[in-house]
N, CA and C atoms as a LAMMPS dump frame, in Angstrom:
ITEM: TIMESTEP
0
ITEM: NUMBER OF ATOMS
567
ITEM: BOX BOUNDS ff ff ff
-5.0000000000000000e+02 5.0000000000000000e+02
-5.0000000000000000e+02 5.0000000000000000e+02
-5.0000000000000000e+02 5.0000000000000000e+02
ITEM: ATOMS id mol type element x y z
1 1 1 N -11.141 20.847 15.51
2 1 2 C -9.788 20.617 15.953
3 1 3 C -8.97 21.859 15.602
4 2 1 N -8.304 22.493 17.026
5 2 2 C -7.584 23.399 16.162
6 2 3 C -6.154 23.242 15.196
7 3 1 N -5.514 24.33 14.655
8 3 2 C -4.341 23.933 13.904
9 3 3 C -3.331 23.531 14.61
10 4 1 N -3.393 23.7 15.972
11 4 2 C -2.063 23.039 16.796
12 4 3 C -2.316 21.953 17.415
13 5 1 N -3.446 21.796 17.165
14 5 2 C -3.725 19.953 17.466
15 5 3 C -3.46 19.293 16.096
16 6 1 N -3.96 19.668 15.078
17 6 2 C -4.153 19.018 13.555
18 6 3 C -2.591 18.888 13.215
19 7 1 N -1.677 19.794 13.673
20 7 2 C -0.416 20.004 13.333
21 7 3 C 0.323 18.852 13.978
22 8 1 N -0.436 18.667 15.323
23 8 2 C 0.568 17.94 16.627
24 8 3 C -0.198 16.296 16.089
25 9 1 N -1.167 16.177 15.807
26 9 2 C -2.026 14.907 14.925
27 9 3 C -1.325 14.382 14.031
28 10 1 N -0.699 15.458 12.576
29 10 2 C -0.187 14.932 11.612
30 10 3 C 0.995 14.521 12.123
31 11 1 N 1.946 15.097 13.217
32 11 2 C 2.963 14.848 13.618
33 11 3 C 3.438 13.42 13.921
34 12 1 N 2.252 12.95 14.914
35 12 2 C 2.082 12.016 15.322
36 12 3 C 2.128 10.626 14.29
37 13 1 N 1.143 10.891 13.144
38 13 2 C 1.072 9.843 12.677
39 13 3 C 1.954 9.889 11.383
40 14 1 N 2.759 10.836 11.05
41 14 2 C 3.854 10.524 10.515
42 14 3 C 4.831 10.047 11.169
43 15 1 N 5.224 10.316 12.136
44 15 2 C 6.371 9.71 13.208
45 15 3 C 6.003 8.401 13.097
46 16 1 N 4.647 7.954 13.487
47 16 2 C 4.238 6.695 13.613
48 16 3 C 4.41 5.459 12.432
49 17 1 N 4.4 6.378 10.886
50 17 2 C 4.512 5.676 9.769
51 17 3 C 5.788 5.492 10.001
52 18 1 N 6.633 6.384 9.795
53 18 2 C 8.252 5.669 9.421
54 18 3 C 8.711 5.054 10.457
55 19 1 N 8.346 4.595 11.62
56 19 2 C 8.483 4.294 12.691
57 19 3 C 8.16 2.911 12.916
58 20 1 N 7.182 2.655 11.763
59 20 2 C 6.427 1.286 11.03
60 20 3 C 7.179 0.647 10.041
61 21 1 N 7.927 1.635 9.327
62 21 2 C 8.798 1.268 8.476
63 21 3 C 10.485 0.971 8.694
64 22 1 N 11.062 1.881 9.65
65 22 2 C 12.677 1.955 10.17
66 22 3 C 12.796 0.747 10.871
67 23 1 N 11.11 0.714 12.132
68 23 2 C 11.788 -0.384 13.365
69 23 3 C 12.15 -1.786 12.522
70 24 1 N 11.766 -2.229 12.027
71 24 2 C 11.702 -4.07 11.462
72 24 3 C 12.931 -3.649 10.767
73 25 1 N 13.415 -2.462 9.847
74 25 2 C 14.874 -2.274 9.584
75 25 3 C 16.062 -2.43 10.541
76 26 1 N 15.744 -1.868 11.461
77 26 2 C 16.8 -1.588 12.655
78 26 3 C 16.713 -3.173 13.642
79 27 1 N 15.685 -3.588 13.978
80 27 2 C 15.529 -4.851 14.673
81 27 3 C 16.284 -6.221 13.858
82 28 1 N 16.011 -5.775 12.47
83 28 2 C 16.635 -6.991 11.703
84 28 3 C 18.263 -6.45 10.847
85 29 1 N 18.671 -5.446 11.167
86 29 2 C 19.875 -4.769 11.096
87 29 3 C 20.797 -6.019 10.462
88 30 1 N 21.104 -7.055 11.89
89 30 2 C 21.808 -7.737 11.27
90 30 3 C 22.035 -8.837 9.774
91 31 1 N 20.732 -9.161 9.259
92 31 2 C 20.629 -9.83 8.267
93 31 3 C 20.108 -8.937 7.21
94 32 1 N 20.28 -10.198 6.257
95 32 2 C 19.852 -8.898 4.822
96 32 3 C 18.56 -9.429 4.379
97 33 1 N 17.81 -8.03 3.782
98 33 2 C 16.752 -8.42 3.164
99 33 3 C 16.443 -9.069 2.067
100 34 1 N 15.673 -9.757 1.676
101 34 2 C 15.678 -10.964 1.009
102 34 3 C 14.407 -10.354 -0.258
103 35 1 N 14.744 -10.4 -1.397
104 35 2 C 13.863 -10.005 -2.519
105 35 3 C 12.763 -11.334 -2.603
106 36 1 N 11.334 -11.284 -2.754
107 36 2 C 10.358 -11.883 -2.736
108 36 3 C 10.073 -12.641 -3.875
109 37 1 N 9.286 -13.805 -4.616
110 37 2 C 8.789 -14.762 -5.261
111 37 3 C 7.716 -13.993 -6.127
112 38 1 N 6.758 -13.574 -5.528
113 38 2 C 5.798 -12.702 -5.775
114 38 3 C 5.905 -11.503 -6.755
115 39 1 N 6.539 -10.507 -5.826
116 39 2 C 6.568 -9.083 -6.408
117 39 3 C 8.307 -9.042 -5.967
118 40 1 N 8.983 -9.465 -7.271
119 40 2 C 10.353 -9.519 -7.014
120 40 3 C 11.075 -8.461 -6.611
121 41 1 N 10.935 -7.085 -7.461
122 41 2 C 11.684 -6.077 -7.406
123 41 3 C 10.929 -5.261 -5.985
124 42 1 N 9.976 -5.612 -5.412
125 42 2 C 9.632 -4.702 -3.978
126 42 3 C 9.518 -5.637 -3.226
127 43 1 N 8.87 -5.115 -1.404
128 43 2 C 8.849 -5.629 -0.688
129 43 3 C 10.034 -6.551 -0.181
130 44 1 N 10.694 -6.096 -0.536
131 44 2 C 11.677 -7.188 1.168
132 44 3 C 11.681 -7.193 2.394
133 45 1 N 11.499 -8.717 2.694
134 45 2 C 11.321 -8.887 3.771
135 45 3 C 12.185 -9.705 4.586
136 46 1 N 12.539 -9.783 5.697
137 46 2 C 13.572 -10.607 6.569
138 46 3 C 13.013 -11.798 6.859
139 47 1 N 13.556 -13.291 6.98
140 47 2 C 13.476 -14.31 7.739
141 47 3 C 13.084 -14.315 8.989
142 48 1 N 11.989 -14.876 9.74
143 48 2 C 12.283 -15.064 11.114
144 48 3 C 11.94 -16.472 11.453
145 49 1 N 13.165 -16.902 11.754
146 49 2 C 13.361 -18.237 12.655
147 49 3 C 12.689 -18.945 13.22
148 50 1 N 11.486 -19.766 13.18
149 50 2 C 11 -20.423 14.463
150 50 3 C 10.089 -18.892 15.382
151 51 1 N 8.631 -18.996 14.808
152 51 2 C 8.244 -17.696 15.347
153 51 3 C 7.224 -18.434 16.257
154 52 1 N 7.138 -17.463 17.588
155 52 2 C 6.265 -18.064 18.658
156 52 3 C 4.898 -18.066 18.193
157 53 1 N 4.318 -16.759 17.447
158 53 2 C 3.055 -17.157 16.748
159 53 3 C 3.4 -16.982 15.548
160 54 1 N 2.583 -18.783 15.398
161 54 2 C 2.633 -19.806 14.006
162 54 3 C 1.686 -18.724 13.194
163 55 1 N 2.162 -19.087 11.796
164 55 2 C 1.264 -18.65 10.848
165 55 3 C 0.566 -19.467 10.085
166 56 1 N -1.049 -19.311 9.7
167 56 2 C -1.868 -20.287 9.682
168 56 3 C -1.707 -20.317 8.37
169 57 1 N -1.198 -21.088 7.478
170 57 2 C -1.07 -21.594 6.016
171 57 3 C -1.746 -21.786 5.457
172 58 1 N -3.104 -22.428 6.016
173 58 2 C -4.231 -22.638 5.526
174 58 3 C -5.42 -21.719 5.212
175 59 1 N -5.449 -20.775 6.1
176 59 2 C -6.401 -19.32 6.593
177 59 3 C -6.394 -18.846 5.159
178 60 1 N -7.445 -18.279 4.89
179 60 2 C -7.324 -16.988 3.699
180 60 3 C -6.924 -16.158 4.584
181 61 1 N -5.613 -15.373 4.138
182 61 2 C -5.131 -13.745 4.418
183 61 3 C -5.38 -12.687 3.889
184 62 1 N -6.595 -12.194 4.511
185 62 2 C -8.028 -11.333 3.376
186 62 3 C -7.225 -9.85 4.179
187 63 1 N -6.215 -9.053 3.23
188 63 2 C -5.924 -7.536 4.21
189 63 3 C -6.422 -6.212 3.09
190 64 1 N -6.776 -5.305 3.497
191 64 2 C -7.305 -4.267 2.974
192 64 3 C -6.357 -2.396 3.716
193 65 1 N -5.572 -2.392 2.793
194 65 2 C -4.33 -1.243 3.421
195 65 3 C -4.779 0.349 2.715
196 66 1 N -5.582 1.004 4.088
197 66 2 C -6.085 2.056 3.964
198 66 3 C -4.685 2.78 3.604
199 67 1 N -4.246 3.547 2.567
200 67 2 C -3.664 4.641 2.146
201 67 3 C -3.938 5.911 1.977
202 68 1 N -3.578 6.8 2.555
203 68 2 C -4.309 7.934 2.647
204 68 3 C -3.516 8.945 2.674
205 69 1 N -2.532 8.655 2.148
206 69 2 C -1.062 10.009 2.09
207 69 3 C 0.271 9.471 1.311
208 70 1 N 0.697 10.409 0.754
209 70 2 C 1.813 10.191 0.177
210 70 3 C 3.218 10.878 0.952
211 71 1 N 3.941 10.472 0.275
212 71 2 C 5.459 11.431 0.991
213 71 3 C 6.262 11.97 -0.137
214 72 1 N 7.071 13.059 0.601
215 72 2 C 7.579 13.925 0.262
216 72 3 C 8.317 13.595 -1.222
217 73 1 N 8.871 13.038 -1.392
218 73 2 C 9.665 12.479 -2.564
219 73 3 C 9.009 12.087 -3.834
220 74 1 N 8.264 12.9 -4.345
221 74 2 C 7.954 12.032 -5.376
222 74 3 C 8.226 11.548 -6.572
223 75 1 N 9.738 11.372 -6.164
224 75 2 C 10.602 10.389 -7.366
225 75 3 C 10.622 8.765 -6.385
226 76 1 N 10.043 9.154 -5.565
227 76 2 C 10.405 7.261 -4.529
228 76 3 C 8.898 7.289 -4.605
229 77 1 N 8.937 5.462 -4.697
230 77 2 C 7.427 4.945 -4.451
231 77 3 C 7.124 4.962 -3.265
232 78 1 N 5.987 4.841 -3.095
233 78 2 C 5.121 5.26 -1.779
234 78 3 C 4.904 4.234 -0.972
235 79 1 N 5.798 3.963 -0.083
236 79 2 C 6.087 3.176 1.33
237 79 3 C 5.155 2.043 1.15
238 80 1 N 3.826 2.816 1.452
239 80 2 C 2.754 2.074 1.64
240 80 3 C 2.007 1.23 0.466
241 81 1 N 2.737 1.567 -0.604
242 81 2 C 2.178 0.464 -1.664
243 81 3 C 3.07 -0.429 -1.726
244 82 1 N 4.772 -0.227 -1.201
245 82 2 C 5.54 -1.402 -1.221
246 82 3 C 5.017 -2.297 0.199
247 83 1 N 4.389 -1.888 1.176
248 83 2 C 3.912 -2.594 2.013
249 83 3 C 2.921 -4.028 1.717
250 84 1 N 2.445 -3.82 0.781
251 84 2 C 1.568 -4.268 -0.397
252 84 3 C 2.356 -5.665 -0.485
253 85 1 N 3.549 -5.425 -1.3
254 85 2 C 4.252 -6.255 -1.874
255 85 3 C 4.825 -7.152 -0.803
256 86 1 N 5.483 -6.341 0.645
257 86 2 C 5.716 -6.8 1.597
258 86 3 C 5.109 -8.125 1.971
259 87 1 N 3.675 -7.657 2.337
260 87 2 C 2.577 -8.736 2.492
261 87 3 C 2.76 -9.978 1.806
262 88 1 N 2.379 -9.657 0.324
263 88 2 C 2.359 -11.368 -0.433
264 88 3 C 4.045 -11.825 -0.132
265 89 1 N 4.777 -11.338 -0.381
266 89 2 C 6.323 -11.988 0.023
267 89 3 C 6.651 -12.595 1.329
268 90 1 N 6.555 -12.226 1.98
269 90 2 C 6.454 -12.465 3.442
270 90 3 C 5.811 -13.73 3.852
271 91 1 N 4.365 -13.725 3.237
272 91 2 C 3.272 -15.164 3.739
273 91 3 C 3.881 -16.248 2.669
274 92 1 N 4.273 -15.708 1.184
275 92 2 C 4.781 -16.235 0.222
276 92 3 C 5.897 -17.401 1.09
277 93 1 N 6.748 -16.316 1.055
278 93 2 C 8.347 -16.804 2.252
279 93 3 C 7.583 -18.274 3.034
280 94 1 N 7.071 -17.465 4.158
281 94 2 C 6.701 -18.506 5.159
282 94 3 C 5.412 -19.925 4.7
283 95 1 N 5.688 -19.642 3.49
284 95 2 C 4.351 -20.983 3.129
285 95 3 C 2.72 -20.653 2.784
286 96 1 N 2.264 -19.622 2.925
287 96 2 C 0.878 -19.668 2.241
288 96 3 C 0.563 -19.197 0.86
289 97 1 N 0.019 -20.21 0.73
290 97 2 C -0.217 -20.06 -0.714
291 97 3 C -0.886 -18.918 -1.666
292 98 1 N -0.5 -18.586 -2.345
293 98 2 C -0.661 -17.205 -3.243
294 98 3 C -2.546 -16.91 -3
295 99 1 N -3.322 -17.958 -3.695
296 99 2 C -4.85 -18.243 -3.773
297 99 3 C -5.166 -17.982 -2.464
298 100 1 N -4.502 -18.173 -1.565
299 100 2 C -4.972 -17.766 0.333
300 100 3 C -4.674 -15.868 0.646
301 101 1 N -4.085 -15.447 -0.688
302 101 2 C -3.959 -14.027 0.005
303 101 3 C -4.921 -13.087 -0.564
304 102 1 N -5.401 -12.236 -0.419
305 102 2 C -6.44 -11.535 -0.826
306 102 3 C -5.934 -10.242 -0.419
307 103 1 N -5.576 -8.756 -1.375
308 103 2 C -4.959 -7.644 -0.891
309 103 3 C -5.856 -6.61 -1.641
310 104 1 N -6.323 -5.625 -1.111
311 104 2 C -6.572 -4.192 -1.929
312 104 3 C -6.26 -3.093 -1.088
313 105 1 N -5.819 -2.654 -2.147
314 105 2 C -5.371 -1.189 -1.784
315 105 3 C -6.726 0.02 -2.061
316 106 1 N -6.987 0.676 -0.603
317 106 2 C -8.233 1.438 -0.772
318 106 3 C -7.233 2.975 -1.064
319 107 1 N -7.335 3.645 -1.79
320 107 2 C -6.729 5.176 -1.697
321 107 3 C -7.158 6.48 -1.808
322 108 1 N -6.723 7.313 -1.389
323 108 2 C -7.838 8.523 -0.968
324 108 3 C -6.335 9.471 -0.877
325 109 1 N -6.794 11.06 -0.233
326 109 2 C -6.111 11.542 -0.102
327 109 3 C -4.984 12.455 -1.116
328 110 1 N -3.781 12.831 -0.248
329 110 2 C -2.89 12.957 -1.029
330 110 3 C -2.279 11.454 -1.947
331 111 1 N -2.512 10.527 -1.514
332 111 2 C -1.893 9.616 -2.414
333 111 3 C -2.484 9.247 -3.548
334 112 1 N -3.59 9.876 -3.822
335 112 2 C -4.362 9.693 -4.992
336 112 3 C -3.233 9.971 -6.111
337 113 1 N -2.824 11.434 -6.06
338 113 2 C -1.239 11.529 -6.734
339 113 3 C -0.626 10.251 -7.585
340 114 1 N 0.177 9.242 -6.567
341 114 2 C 0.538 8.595 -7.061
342 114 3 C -0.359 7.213 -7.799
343 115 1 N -1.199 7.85 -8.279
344 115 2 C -2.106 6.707 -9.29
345 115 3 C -2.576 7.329 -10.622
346 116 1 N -2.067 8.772 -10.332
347 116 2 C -1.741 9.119 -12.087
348 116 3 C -0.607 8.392 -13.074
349 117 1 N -1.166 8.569 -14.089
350 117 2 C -0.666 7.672 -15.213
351 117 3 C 0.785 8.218 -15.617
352 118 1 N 1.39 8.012 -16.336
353 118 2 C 2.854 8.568 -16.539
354 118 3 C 2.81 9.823 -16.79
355 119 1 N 1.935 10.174 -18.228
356 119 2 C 1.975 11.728 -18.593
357 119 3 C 1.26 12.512 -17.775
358 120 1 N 0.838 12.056 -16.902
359 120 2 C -0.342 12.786 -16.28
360 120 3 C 0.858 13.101 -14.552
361 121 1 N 1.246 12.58 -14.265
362 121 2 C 1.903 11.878 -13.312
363 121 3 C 3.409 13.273 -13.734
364 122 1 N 4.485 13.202 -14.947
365 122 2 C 5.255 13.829 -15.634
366 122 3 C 4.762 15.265 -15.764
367 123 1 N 3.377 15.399 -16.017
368 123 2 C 2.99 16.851 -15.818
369 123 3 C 3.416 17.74 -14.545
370 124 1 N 2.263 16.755 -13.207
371 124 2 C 2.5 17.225 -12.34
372 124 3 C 3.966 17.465 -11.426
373 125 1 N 5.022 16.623 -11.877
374 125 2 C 6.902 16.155 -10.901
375 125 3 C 7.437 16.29 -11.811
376 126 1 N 6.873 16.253 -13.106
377 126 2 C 7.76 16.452 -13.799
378 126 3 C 9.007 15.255 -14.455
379 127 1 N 8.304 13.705 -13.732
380 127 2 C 8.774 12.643 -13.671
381 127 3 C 8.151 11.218 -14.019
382 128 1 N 8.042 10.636 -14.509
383 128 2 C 7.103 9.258 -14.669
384 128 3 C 6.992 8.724 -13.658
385 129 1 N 5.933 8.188 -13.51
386 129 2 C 5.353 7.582 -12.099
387 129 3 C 5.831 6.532 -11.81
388 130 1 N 6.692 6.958 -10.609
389 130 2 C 7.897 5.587 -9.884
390 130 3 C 6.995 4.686 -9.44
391 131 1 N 5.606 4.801 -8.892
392 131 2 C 4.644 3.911 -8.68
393 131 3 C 4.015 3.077 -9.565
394 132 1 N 4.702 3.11 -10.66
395 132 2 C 3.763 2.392 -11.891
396 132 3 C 4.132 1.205 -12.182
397 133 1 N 5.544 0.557 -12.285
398 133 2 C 6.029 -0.585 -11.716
399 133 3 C 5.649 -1.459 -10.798
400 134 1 N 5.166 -1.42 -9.337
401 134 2 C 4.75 -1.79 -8.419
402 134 3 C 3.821 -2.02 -8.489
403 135 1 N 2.74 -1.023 -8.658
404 135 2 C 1.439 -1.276 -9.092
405 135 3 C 0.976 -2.123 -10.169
406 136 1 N 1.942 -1.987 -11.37
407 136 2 C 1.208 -2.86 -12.286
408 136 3 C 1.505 -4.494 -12.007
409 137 1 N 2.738 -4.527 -10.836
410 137 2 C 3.032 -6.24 -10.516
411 137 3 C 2.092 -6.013 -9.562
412 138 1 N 1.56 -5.697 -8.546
413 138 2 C 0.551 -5.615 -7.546
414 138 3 C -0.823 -6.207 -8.32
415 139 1 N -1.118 -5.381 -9.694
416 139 2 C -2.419 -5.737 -9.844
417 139 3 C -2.11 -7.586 -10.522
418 140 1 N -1.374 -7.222 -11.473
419 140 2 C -1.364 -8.917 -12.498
420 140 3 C -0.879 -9.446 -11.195
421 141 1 N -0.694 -9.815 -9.986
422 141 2 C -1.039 -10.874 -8.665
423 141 3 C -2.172 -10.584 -7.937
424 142 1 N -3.647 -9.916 -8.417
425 142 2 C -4.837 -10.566 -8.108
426 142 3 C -4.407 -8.918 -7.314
427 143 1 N -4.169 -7.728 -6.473
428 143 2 C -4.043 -6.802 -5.587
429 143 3 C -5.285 -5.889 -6.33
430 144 1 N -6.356 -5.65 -5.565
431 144 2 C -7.13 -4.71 -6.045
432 144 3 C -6.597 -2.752 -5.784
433 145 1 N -6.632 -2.361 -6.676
434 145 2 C -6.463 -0.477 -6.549
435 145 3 C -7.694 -0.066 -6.533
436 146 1 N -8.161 0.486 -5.338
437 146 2 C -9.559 0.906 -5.305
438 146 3 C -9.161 2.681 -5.406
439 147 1 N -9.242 3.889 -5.992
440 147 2 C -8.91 5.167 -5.557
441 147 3 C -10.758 5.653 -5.429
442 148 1 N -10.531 6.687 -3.905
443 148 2 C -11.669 6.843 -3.83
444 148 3 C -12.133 7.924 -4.673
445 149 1 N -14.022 7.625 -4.96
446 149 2 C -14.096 8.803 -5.986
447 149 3 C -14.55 9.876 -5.357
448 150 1 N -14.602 10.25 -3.923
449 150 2 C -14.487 11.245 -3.696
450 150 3 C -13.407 12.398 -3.829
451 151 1 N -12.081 11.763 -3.332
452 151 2 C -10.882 12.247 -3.684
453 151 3 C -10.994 12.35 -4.959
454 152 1 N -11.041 11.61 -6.06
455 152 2 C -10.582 11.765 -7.77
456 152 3 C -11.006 13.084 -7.996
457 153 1 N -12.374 13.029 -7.612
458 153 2 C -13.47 14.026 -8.193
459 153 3 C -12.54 16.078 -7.635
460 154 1 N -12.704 15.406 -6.009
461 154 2 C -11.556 16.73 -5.616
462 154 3 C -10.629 17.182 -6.046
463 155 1 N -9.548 16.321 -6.612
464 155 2 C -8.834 16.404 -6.946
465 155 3 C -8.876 16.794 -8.505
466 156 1 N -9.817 16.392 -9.288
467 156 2 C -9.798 16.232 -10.852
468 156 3 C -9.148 15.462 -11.446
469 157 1 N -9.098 14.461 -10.885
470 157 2 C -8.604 12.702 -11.264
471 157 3 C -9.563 12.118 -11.913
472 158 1 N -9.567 11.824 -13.199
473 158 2 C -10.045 11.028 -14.469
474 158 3 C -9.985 9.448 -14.229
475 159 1 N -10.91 8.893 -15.042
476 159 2 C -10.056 7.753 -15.066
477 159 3 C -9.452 7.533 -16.031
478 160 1 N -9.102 8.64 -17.222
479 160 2 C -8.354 9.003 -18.121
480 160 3 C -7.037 9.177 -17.655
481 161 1 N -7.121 9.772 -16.447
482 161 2 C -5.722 10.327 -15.579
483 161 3 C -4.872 9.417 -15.053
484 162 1 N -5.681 8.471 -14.489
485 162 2 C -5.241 7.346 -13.547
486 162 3 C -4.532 6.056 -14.099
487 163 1 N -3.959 5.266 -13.882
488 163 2 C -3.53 3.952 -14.169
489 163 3 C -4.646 3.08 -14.227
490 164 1 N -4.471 2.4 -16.011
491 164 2 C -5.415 1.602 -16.072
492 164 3 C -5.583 0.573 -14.943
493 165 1 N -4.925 0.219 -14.2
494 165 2 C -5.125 -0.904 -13.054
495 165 3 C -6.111 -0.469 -11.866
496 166 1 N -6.499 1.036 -11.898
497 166 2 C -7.012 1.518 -10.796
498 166 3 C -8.72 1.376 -11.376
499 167 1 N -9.034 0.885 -9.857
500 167 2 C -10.983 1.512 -9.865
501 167 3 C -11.603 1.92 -8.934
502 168 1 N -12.291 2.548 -9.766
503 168 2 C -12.764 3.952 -8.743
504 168 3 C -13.994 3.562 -8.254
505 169 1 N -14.353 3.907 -6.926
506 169 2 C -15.334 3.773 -5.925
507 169 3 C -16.06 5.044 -5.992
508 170 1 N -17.175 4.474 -5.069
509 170 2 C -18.035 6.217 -4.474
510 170 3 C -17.384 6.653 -3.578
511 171 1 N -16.314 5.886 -2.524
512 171 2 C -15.599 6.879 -1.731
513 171 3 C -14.54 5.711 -1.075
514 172 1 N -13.715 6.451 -0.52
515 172 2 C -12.678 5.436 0.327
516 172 3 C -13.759 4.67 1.456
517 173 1 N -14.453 5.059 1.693
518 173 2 C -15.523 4.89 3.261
519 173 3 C -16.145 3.721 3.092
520 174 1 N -16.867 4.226 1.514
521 174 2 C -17.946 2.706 1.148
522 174 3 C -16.717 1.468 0.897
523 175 1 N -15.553 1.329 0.153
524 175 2 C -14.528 0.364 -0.416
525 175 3 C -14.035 0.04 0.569
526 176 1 N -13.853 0.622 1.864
527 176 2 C -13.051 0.033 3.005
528 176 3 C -14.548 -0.742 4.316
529 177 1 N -15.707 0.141 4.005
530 177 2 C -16.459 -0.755 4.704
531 177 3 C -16.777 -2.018 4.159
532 178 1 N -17.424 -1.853 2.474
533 178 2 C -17.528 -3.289 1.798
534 178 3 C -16.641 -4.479 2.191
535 179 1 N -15.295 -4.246 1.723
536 179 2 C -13.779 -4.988 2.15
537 179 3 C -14.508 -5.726 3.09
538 180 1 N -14.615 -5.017 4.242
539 180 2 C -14.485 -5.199 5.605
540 180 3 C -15.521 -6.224 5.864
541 181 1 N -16.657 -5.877 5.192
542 181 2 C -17.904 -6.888 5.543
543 181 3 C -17.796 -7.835 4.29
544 182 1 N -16.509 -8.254 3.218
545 182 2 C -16.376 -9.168 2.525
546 182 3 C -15.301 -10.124 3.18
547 183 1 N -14.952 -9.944 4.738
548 183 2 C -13.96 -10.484 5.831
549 183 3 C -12.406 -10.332 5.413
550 184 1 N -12.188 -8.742 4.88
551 184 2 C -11.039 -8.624 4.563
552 184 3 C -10.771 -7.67 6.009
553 185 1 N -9.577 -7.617 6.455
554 185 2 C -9.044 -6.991 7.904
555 185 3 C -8.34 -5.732 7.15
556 186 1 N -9.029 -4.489 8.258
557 186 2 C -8.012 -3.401 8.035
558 186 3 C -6.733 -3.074 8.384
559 187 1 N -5.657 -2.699 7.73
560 187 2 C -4.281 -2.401 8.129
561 187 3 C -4.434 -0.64 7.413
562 188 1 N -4.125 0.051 8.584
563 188 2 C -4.078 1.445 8.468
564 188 3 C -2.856 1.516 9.199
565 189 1 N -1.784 2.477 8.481
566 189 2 C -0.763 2.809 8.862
567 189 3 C -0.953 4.753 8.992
């Protein structure tokens, strides 16, 4: 691929992330977001009224949220782990029961970053890890942190380095295929 495709690629699917994140802001503009049961201080999510497709209460909600990048800010937590929180609040909200949700977070990438530990985390920003909050209510509600160990290893990510809540795989590839054939559904943003 050349660099003006890879360039016009990343383009794309960053546009596409916050674009994942703004629209349900802007569509639900008029009401306010509502702090969750679950994971109180993240994830808010809006009410919706009488929805044409029902949500099955009963179903296990088995989701597995490929992460694979971080953003620019790294004094703000990372979108995609409050998406996390989103999830259990949301099914929470509408009636399914906690024991019906099943969540891991597979991570790779630049977002490996945000799964360093505070001092480790303070080295690199110079800041304690705004992700460490989230994560640690993510894990004590059952949310698996898988970071891949291909990335760690690239990177020189310990599991000295990392947040005790995190575990490390042989790669994002094997943790998101396993998931997958343990009937958990991929959500890649």
């Amino acid at each position: 691929m050349s660099l003006e495709a890879k360039t016009h690629y990343n383009l794309k699917n960053t546009i596409a992330s916050y674009l994942f994140i703004l629209v349900p802001a802007l569509i639900f503009s008029q009401q306010k977001s509502k702090e969750g049961r679950i994971i109180s201080e993240y994830g808010k999510t809006y009410e919706v009224v009488n929805p044409d497709f029902k949500t099955n209460k009963q179903q296990n909600l088995k989701a597995v949220f490929d992460v694979g990048r971080t953003f620019k800010d790294s004094s703000k937590v990372n979108p995609l782990f409050n998406t996390a929180a989103r999830y259990l609040n949301m099914h929470d909200a509408a009636g399914v029961p906690l024991k019906n949700l099943k969540v891991a977070l597979v991570v790779h990438g630049s977002a490996a970053n945000d799964l360093l530990n505070d001092s480790k985390y303070k080295i690199k920003y110079g800041i304690d890890n705004p992700n460490t909050p989230l994560l640690s209510a993510l894990s004590e509600k059952g949310v698996q942190i898988i970071l891949c160990g291909q990335t760690a290893a690239y990177r020189n990510i310990t599991r000295q380095d990392a947040l005790p809540q995190v575990q490390f795989a042989l790669s994002a590839m094997t943790a998101l295929v396993q998931l997958q054939n343990q009937d958990y559904r991929l959500i890649n943003f």
